[in-house]
FIDO-619081 format. One record per residue: residue in three letters; z, y, x of N, C-alpha, C, O, CB in turn. Coordinates in steps of 0.05 Angstrom, whole numbers, plus 32768, in hexadecimal, padded with zeros to 4 digits. Last residue first. Glycine has a CB too. Example, Ala and Ser with C-alpha at 12.3 -4.5 7.8 and 13.67 -1.06 7.14 Angstrom:
<pts>
Ser808E7FD38101808F7FEB8111809D8001810280A18017810C80727FF4811AAla809C7F8E8108809C7FA680F6809C7FBE810880A97FBE811D80B57FA780E2
</pts>
This chain:
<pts>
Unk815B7F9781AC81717F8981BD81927F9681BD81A47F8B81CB81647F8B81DEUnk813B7FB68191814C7F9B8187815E7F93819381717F87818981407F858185Unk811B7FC681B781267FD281AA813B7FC48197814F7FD2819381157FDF819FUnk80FE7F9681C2810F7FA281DB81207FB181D081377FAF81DA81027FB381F0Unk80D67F83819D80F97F7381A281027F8281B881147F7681C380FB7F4B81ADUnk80BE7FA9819980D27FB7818680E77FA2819180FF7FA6819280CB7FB98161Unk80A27FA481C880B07FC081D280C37FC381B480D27FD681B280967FE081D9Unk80887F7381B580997F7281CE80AB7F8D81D280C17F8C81DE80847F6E81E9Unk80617F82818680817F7E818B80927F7581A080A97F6F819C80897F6F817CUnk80417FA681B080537FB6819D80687F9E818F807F7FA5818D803E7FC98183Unk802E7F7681C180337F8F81D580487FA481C3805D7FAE81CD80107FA281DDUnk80137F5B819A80217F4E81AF802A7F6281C180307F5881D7800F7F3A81BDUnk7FE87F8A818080087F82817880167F6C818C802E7F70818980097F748159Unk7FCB7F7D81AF7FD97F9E81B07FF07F95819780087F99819B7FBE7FC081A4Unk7FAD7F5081A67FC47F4F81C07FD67F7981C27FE67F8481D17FA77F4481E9Unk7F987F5181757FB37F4B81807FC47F4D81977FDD7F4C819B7FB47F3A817FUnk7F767F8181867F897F85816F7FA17F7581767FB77F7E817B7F7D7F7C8153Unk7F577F5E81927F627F7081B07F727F81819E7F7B7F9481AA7F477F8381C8Unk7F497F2F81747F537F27818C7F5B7F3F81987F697F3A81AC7F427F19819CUnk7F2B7F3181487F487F4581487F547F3681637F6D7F3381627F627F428127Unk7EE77F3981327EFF7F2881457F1A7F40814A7F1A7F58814E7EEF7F1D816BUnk7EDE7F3580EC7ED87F4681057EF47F3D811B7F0C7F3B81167ED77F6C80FBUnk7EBF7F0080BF7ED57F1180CA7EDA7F1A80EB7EDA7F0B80FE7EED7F0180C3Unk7E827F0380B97E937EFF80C07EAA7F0680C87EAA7F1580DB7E8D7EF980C6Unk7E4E7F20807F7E5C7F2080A07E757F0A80A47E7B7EFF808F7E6C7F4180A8Unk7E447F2280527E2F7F0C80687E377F0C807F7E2F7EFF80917E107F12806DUnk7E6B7F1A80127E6D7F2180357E577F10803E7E547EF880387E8C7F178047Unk7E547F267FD37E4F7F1C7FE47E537F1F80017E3F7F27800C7E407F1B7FE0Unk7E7C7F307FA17E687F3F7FAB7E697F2F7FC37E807F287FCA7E6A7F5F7FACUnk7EA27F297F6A7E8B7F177F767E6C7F207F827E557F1E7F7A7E847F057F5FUnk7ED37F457F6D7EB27F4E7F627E9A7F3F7F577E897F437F467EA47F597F77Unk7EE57F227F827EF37F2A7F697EE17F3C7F5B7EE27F427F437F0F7F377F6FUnk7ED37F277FAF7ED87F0B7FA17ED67F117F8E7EC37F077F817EEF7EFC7FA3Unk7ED97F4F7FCD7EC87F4D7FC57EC67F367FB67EAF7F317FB17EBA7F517FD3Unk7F157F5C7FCA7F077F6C7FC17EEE7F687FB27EE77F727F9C7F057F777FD0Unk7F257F2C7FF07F2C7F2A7FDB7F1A7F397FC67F117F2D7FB37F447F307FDCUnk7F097F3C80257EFA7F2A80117F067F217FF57EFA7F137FE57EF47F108021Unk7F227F7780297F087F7B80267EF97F5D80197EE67F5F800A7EFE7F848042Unk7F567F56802E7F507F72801D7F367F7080127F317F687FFB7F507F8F802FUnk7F4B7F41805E7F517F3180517F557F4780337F567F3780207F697F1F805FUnk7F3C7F6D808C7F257F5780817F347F4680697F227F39805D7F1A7F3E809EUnk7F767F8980847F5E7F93807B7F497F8480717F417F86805A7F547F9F808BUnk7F907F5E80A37F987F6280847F817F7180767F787F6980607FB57F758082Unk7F7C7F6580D37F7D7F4880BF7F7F7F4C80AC7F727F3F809C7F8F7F3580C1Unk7F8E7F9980DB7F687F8E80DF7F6E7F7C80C97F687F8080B27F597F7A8104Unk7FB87FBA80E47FB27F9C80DB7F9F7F9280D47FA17F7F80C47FBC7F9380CCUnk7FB57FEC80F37FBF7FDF81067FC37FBE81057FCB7FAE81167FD67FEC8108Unk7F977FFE80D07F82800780ED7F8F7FED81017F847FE081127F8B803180FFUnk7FAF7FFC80987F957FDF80A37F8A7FE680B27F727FDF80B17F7E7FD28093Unk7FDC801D80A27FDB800780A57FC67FFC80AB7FC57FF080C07FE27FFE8096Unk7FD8805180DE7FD0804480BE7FCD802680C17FC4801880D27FB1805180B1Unk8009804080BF800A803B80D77FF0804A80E77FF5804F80FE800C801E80D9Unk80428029808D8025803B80968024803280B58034802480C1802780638091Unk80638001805B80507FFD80748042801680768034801B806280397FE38072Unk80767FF88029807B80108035806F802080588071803580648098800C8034Unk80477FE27FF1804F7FDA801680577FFD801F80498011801E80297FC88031Unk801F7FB97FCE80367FDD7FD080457FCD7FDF804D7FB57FDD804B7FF07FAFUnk7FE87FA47FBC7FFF7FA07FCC800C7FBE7FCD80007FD47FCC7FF77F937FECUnk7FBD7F777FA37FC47F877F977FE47F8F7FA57FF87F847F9C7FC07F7D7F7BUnk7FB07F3B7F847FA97F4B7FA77FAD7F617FAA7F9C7F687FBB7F8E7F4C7FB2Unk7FE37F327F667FCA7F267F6F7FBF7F2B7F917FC37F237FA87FB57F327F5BUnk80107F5C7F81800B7F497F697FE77F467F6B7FD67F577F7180197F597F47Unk80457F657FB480257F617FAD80247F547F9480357F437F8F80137F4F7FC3Unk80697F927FCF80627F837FBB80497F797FBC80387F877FC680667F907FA6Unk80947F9C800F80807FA2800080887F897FE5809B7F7A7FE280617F9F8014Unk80C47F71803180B87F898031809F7F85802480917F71802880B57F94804BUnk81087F5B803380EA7F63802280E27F79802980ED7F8F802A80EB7F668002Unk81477F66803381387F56805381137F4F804681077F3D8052814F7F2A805FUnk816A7F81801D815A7F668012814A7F58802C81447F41803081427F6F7FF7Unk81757FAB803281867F9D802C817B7F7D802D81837F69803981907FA88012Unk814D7FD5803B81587FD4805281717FB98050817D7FB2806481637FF28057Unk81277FD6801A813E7FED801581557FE88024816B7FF2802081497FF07FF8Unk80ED7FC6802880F57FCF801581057FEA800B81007FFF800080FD7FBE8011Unk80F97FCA807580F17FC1805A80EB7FD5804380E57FED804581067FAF8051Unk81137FD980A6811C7FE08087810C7FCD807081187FC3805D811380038080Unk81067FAD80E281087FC380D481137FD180B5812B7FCB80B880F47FC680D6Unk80EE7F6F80E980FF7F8A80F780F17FA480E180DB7FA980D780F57F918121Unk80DE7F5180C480E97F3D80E180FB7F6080F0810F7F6180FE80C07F2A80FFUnk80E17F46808080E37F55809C80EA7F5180A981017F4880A780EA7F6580A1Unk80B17F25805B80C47F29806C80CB7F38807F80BC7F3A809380C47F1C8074Unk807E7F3A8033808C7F27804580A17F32804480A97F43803480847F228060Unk80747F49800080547F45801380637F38802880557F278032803F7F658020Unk808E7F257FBF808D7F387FD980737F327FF180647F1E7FF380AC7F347FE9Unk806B7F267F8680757F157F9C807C7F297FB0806E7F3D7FB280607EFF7FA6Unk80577F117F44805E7F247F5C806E7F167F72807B7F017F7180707F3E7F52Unk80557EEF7F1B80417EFF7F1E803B7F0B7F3E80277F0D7F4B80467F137F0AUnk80967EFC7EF9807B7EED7F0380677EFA7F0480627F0E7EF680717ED87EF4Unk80BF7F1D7F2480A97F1F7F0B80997F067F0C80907EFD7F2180937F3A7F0DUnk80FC7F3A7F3E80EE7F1D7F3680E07F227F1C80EB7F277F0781047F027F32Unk80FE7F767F4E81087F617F3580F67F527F4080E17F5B7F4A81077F687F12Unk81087FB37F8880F87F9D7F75810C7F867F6081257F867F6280E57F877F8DUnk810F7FE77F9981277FD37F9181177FC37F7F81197FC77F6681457FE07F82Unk810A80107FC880FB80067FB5810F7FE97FAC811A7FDB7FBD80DA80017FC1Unk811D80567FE7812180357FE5811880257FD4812080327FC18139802C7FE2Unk80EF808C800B8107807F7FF4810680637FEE80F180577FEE8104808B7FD7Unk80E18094803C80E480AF802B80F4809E800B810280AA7FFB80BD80C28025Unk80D98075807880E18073805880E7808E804C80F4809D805A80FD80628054Unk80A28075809A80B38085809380C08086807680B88092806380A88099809AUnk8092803880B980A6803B80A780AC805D80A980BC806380BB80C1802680B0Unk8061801E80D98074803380D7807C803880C1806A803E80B0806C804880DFUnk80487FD780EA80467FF180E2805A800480E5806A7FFD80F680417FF280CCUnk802F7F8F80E580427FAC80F8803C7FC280EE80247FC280E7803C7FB4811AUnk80327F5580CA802E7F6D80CC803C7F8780D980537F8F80D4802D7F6F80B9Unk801B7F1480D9802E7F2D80DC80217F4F80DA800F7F5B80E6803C7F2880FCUnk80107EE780A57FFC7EFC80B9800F7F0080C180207EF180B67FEA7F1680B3Unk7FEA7EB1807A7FFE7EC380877FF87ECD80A77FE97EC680B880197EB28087Unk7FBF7EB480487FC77EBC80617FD67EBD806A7FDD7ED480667FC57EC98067Unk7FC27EB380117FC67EA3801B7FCD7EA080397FDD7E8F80427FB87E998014Unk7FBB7EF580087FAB7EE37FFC7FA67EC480097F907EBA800C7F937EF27FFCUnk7FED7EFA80387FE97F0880237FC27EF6801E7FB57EED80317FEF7F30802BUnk80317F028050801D7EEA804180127EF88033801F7F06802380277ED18030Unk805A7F138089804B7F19806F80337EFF806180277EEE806F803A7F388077Unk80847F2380AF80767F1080AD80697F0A808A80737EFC807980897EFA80B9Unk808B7F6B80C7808D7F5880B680737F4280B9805C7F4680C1808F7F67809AUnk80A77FA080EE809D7F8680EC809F7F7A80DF80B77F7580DD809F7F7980F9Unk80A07FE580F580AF7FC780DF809F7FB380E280897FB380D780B07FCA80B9Unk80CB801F811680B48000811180BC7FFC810380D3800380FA80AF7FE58121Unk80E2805680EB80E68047810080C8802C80FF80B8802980ED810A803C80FCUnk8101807D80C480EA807680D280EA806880E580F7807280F780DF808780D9Unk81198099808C81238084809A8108808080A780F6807D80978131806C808AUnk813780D98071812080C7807A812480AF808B813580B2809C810F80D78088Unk817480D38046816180DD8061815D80CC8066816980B78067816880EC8078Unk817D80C28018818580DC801D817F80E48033818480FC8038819D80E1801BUnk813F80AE7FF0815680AC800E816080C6800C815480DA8004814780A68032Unk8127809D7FAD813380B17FCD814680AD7FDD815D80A87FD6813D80CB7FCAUnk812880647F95813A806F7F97812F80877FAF8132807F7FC78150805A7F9BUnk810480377F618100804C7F7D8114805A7F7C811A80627F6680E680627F80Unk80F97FFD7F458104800F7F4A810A80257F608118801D7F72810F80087F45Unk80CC7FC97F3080D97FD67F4880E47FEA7F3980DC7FEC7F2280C77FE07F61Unk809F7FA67F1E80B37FA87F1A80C37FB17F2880CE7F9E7F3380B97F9B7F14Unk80617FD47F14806B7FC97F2A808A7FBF7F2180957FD47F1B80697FDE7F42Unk80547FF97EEC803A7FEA7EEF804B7FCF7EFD80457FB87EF5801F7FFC7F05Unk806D80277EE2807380177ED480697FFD7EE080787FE97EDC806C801F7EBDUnk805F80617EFC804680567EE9805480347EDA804680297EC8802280507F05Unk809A807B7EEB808F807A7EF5807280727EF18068807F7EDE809A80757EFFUnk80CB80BF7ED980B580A17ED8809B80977EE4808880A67EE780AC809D7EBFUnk80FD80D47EFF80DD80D27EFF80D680BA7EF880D880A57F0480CF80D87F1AUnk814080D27EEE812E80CF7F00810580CF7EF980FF80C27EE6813980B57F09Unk817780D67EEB816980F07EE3814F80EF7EFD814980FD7F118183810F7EE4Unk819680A97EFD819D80B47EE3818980D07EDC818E80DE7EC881BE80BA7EE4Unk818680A37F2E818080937F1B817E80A37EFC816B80A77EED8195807D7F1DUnk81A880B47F5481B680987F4D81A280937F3281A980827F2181DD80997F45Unk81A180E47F6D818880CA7F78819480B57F6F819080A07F7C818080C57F9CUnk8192810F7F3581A481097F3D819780F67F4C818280EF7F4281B681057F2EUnk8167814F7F34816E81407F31817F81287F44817E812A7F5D815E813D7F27Unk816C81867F3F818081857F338184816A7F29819781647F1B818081977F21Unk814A818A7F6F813A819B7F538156818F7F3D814F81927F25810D81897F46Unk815F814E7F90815B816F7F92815181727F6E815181617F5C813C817B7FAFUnk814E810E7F9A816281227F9A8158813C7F928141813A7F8C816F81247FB4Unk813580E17F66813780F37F72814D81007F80816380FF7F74812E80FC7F66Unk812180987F59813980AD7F4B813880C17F6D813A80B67F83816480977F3EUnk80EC80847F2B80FC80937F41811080A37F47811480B97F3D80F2809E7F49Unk80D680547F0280E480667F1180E9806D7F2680EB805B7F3780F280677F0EUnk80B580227F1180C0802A7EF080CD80417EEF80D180487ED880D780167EE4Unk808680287F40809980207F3A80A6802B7F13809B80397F0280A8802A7F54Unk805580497F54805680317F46806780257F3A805F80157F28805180247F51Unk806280697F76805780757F61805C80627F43806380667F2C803880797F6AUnk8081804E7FAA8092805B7F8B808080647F74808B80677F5E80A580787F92Unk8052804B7FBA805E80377FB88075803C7FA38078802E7F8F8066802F7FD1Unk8050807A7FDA803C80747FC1804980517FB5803D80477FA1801280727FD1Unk8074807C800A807380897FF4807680847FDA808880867FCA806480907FF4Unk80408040801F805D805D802D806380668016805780588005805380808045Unk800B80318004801C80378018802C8050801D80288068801E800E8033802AUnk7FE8800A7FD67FF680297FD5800880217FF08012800A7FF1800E80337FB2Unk7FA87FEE7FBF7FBE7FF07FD87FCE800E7FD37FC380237FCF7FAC7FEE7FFAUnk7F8C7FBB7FA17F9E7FD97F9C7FB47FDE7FB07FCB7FD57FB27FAF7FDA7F7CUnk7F4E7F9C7F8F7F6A7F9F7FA17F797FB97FA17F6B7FCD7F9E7F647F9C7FBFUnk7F497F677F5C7F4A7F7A7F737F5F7F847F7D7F777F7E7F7B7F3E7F8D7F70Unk7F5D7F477F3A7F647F3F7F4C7F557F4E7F637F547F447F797F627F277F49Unk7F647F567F047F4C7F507F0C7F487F4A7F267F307F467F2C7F3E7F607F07Unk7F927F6D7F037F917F547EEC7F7D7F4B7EFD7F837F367F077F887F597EC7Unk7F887F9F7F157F967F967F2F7F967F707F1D7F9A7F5C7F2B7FC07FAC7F3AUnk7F667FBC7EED7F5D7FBA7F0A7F777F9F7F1D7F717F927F307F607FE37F1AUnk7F8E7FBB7ECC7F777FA47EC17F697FA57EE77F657F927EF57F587FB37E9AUnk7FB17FDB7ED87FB97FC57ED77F9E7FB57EC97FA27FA17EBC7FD47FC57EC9Unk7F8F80107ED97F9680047EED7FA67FE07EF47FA77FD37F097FA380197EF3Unk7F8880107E9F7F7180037EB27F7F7FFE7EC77F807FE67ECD7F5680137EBBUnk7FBD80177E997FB4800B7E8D7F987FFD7E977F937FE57E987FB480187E79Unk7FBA80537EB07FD0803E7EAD7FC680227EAB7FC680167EC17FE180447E94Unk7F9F80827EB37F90806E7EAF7F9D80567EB27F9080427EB87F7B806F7EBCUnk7FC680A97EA07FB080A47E8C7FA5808E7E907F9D80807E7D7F9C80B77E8AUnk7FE180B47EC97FE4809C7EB87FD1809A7E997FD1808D7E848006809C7EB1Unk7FC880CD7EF47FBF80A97EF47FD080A47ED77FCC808E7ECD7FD0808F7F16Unk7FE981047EE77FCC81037EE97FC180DD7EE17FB480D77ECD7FC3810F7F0DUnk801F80F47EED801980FE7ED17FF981007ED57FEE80FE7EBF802A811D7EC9Unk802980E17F28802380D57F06801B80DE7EEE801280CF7EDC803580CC7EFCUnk801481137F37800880FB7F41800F80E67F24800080E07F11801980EF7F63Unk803F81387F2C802A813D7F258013811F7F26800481197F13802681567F36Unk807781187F3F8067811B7F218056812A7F128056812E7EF98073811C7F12Unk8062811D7F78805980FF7F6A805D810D7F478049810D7F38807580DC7F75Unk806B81437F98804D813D7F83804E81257F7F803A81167F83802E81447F8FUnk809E813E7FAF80A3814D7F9F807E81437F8A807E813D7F7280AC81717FB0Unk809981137FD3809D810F7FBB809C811E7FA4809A81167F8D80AE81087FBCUnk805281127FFC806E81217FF58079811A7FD88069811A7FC6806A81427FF7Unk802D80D48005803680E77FF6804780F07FF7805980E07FF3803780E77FE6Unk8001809D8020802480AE800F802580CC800F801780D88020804680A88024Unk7FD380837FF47FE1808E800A7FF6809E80047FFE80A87FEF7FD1809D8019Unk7FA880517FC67FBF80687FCA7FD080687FE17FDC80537FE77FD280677FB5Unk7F6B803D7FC57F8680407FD27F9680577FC87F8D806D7FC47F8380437FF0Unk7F4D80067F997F5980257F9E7F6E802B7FB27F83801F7FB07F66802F7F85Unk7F117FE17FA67F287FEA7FAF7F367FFF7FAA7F2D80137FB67F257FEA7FC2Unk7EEA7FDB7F7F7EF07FCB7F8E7F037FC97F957F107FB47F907EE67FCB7F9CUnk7EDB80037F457EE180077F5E7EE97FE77F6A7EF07FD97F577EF7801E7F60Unk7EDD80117F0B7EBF801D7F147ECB80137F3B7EBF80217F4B7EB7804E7F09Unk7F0C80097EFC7EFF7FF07EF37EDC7FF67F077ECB7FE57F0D7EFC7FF07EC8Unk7F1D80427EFB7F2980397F057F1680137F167F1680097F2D7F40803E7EEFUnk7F0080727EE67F0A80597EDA7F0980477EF37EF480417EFE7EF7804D7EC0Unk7F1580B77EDD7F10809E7EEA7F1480867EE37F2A80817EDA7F19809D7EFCUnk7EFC80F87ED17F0080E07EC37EF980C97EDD7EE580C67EEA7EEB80DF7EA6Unk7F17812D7EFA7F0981287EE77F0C81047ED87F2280FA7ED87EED81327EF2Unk7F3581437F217F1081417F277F0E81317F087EF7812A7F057F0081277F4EUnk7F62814A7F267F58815E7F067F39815C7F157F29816F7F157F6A818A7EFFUnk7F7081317F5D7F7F81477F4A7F6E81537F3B7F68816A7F427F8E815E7F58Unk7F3781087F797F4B81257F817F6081257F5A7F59811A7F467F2C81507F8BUnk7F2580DB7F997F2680DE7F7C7F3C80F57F7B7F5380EE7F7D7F2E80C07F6AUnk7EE980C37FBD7F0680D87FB77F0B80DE7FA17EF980E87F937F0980F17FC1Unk7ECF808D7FC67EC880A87FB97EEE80B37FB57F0280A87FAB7EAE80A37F94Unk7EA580717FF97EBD80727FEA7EBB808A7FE57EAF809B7FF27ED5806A7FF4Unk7E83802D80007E8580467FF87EA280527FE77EAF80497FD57E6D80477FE9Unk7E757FFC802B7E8B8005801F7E87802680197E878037802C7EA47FFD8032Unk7E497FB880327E4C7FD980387E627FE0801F7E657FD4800A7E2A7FED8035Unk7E557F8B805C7E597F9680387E597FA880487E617FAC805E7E737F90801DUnk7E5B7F6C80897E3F7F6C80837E417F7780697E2F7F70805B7E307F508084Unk7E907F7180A57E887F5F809A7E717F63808A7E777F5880757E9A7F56808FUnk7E827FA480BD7E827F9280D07E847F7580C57E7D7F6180D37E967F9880E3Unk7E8F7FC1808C7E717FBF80957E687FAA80AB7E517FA180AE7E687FDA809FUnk7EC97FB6808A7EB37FB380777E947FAF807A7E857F9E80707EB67FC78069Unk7EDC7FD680AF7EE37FB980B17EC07FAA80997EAD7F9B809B7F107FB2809FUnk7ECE8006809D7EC8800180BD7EC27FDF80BC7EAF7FD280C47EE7800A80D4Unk7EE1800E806E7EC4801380707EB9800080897EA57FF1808A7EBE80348076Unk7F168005807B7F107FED80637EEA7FFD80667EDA7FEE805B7F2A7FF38037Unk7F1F8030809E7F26801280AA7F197FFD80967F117FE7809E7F4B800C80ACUnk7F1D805680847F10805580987F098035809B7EF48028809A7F1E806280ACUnk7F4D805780707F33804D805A7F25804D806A7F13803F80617F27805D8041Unk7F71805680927F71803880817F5C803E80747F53802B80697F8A802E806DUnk7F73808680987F70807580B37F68805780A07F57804680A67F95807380CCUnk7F9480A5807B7F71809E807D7F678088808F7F51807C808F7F5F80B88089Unk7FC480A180887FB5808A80887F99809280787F8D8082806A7FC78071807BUnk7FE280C880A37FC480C180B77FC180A880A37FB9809580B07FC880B880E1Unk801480DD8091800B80C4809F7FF980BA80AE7FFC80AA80C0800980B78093Unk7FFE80EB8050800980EB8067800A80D38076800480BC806E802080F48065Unk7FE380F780207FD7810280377FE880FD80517FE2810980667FD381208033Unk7FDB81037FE37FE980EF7FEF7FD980EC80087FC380E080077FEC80D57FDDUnk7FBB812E7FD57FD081307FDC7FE681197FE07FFE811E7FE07FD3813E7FCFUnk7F89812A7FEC7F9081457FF37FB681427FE87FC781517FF07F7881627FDFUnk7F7A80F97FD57F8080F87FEE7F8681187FF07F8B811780087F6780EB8001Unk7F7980D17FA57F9180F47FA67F9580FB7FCB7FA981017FD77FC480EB7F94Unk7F63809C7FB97F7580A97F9D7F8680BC7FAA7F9C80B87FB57F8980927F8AUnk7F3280857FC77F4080857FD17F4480A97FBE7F3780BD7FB87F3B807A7FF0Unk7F1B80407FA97F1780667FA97F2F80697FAF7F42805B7FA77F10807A7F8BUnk7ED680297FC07EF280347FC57EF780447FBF7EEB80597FC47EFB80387FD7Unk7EA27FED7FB47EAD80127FB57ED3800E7FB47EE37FFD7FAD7E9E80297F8DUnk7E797FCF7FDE7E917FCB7FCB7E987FED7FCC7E957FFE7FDD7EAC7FB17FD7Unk7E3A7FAE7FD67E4B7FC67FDD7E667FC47FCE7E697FBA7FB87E3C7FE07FD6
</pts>
């Protein structure tokens, strides 16, 4: 069995990506592991982090992120022995700034250059900036992730820009063939360090990338050393529906 904990779902809630823990139970059992997952709410109490397989984090309104950090950073520290350990830690949309060294805000009197910004969990070499308005649109990216290379499709509602450093250790999750990325400059989208990914990607993401999900679920269990008896579940009618969705973004392209 592999466990999941899927982190502050009452309030990193947007998007529909429940849809993605669905997807890591769904995908999971069709590879022969059973997947249990436990919610880890606001002031439920003591978590170690090390007790799990997978944590997700979902996006989130900005204004509760420095409630959101000021709750996880107690467990700072495990969380970087969880992601050392080469499980998996997925944050999408948002949650992706949780991670970063900062955030720099508009409104409540703070400035979005930085200078009067939200710390962050530190964990990620990045920097988070707020948009001065939402950016949404497709994103196609050609992505690598536990040797794989894949494409990934999803929805971009940017709510703020992420400005990564060269780390060792870290890597971008790909390329953008269409859409913002990162911060719309660098032509990057997401982070990963081990197996371990912050991706501005929703969709929900692993409903609309099967592949990436089964490749989640055997990193997960590796790194446990818990046993798959299934086989990876066929994504033949997955593909031909992304073969359909980027034909309508190169139209939009044109």
């Amino acid at each position: 069995m592999i466990r999941i904990a899927w982190m502050y779902p009452d309030t990193l809630y947007l998007h529909g990506e429940r849809g993605t823990v669905m997807a890591l139970e769904r995908t999971a059992a069709a590879m022969g592991i059973e997947a249990e997952t436990d919610r880890i709410d606001l002031g439920s109490g003591y978590f170690d982090p090390m007790d799990y397989d997978i944590i997700f984090f979902g996006p989130g309104e900005l204004p509760s992120f420095e409630t959101v950090i000021s709750e996880i950073s107690a467990y700072r520290e495990r969380l970087r022995e969880f992601m050392d350990s080469g499980r998996v830690l997925l944050a999408v949309g948002s949650s992706f700034g949780l991670f970063c060294r900062s955030i720099g805000l508009f409104g409540d009197g703070r400035a979005a250059d930085g200078s009067c910004s939200v710390k962050g969990l530190g964990i990620i070499p990045a920097e988070a900036l707020e948009r001065e308005y939402v950016y949404g649109d497709d994103e196609l990216v050609d992505a690598v992730y536990n040797g794989r290379e894949m494409e990934l499709l999803g929805n971009q509602i940017q709510m703020m820009d992420v400005f990564t450093d060269r780390q060792d250790g870290f890597s971008s999750l790909g390329k953008v063939r269409y859409g913002h990325g990162n911060n719309g400059s660098d032509g990057l989208e997401g982070l990963v360090y081990r197996n371990s990914v912050f991706t501005n990607l929703t969709g929900p993401l692993l409903v609309g990338n099967p592949w990436l999900t089964a490749e989640m679920i055997k990193c997960a269990a590796a790194a446990s050393g818990k046993e798959i008896s299934g086989a990876e579940p066929d994504h033949s009618l997955e593909m031909k529906s992304l073969e359909l969705k980027k034909a309508f973004i190169e139209d939009k392209a044109k």
